[in-house]
N, C-alpha and C positions, 0 to 999 in steps of 0.2 A: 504494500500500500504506500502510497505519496506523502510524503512528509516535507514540512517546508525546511528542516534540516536538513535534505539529502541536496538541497540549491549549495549548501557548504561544501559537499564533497565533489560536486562535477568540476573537474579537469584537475582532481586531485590524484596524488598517488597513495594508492591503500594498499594491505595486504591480503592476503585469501584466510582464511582464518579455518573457512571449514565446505563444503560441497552434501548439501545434506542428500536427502534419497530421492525425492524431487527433482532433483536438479539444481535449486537454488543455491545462489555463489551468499556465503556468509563474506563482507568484508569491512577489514577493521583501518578506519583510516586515521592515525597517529596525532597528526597534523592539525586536527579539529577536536579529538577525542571523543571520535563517534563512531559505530559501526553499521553496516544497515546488509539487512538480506534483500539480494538483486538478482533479477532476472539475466541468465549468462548472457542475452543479447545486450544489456546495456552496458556489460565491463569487458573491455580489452586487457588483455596482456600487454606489459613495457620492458622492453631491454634492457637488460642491467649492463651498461655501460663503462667501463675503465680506460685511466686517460691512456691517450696513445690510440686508443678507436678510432679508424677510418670508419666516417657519417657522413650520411646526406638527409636532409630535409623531406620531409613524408610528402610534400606535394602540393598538398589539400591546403590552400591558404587559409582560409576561412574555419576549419579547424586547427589550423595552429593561431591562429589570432586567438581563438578562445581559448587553448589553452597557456597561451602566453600571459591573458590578463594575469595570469596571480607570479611569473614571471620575467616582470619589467617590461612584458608589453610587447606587440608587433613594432620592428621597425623598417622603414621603405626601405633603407639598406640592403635590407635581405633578400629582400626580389630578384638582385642580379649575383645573390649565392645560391638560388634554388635548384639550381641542376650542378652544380661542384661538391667537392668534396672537403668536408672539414677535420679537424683533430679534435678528440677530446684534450679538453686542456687539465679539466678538474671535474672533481664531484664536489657537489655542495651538501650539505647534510640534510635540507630537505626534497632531497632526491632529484635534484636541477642538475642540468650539465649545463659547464661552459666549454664551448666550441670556437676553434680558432678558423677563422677562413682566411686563409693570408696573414694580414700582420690585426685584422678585426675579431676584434672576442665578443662571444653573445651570451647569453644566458637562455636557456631550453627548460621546458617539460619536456622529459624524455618522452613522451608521444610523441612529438614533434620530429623526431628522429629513428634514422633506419639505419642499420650498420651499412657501408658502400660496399659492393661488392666489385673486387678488382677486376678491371681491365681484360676481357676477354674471357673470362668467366661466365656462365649461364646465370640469365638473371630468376 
């Protein structure tokens, strides 16, 4: 059921907590200090990323815009990083990456981000 607490956790990073018989994803998001049982269509899975990662940007502007609001925000910048590749530079402790594109550092919701896959490789 809808709860106007669960407006807190979208474009959060939670944990899985439990997968009951049903199906339903229990998940506990740290962050806010709430948990809520979700239907598995509405939570994706995120990369656990370490610096040194070759990344690229998921695509989808308009969802990483929402997910940026709680991490410094879209910037026009990024537009002409959308098909390159960046480095991780850091993790942040709440679960943000910072990505290098050249000598430009950003700050991420790991949603926002896909590992790259190298050069001649099947994608």
């Amino acid at each position: 059921a809808w709860t106007d607490d669960i407006v807190q956790a979208m474009g959060q990073v939670g944990e899985v907590t439990r997968l009951d018989e049903s199906g339903t994803v229990h998940v506990l998001y740290s962050s806010i200090g709430l948990q809520f049982a979700l239907h598995p269509g509405v939570v994706s899975m995120v990369t656990r990323f370490a610096p040194g990662d070759s990344v690229q940007m998921i695509g989808d502007k308009a969802a990483m815009k929402t997910m940026l609001a709680g991490a410094g925000g879209w910037h026009d910048v990024l537009d002409k990083y959308m098909d390159d590749t960046g480095r991780v530079a850091s993790l942040v402790a709440d679960h943000h990456v910072t990505v290098l594109f050249g000598n430009d550092e950003f700050l991420f919701h790991p949603g926002c981000l896909k590992m790259a896959v190298p050069v001649g490789e099947p994608t």
